[in-house]
C-alpha positions in Angstrom: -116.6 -163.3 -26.1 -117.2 -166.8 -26.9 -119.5 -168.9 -24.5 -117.2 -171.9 -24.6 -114.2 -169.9 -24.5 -116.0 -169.0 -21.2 -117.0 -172.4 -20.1 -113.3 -173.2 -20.4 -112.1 -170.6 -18.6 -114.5 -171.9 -15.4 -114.0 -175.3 -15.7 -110.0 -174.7 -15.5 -110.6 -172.6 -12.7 -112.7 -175.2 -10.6 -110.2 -178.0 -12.2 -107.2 -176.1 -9.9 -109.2 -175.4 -7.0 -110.0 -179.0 -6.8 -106.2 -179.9 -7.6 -105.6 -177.2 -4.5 -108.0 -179.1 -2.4 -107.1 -182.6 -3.4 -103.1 -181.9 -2.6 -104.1 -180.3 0.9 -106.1 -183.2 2.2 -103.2 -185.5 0.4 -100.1 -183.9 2.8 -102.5 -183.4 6.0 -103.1 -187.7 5.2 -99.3 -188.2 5.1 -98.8 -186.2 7.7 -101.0 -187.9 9.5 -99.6 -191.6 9.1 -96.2 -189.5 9.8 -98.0 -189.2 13.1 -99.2 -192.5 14.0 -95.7 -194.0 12.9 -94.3 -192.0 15.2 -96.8 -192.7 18.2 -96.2 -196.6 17.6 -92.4 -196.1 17.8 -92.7 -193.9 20.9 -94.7 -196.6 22.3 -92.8 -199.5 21.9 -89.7 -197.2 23.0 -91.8 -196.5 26.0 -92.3 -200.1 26.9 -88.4 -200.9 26.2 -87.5 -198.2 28.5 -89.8 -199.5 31.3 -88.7 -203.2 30.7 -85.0 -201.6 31.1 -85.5 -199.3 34.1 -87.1 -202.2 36.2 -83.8 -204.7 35.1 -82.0 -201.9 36.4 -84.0 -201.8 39.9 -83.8 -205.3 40.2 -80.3 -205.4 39.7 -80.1 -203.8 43.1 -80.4 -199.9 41.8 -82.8 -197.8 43.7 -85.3 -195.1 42.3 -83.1 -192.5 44.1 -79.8 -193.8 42.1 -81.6 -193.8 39.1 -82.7 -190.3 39.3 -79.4 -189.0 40.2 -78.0 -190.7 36.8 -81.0 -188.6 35.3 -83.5 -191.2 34.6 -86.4 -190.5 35.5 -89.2 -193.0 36.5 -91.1 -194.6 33.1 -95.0 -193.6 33.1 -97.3 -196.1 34.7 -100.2 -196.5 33.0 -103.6 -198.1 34.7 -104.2 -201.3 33.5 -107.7 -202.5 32.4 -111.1 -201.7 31.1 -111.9 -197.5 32.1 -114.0 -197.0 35.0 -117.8 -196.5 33.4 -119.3 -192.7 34.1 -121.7 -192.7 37.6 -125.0 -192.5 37.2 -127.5 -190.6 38.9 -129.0 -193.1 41.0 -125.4 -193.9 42.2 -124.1 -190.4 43.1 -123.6 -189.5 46.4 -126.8 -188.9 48.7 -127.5 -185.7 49.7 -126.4 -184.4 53.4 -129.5 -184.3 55.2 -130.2 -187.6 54.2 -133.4 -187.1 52.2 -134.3 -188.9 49.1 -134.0 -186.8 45.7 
């Protein structure tokens, strides 16, 4: 057996296993912008949907009409910055009222 015959014969071998990995983190990356393409649209259809179902409220529908036509109230979602995580010092005392 010849040594480069053998050399070859790796080198083709780690050439498709590279191939193999390269294509695999290819489709999970297009899959992934299928992903966030599909978030923006559901967002924006979100917003559409809420802009529509408050036209329809103030055009004298109620939220009980609404529902019985099958639409159901859009998400409400809190507006502003996150509330920051509570430190120690600004946890609740403790019952008996001592100091920790």
């Amino acid at each position: 057996m010849d040594i480069n015959d053998i050399a070859a014969k790796a080198a083709a071998k780690i050439d498709a296993a590279r191939d193999t990995k390269v294509n695999a983190v290819k489709t999970a990356a297009a899959s992934s912008v299928e992903v966030q393409e599909a978030a923006q649209l559901l967002a924006a259809a979100e917003q559409k949907y809420a802009k529509d179902y408050h036209a329809a409220l103030r055009a004298d529908w109620t939220e009980s009409d609404l529902r019985g036509f099958g639409l159901d109230a859009p998400n409400k979602k809190a507006g502003g910055r996150p509330r920051g995580r509570k430190t120690a010092s600004e946890s609740v005392p403790a019952a008996d009222g001592s100091a920790q």
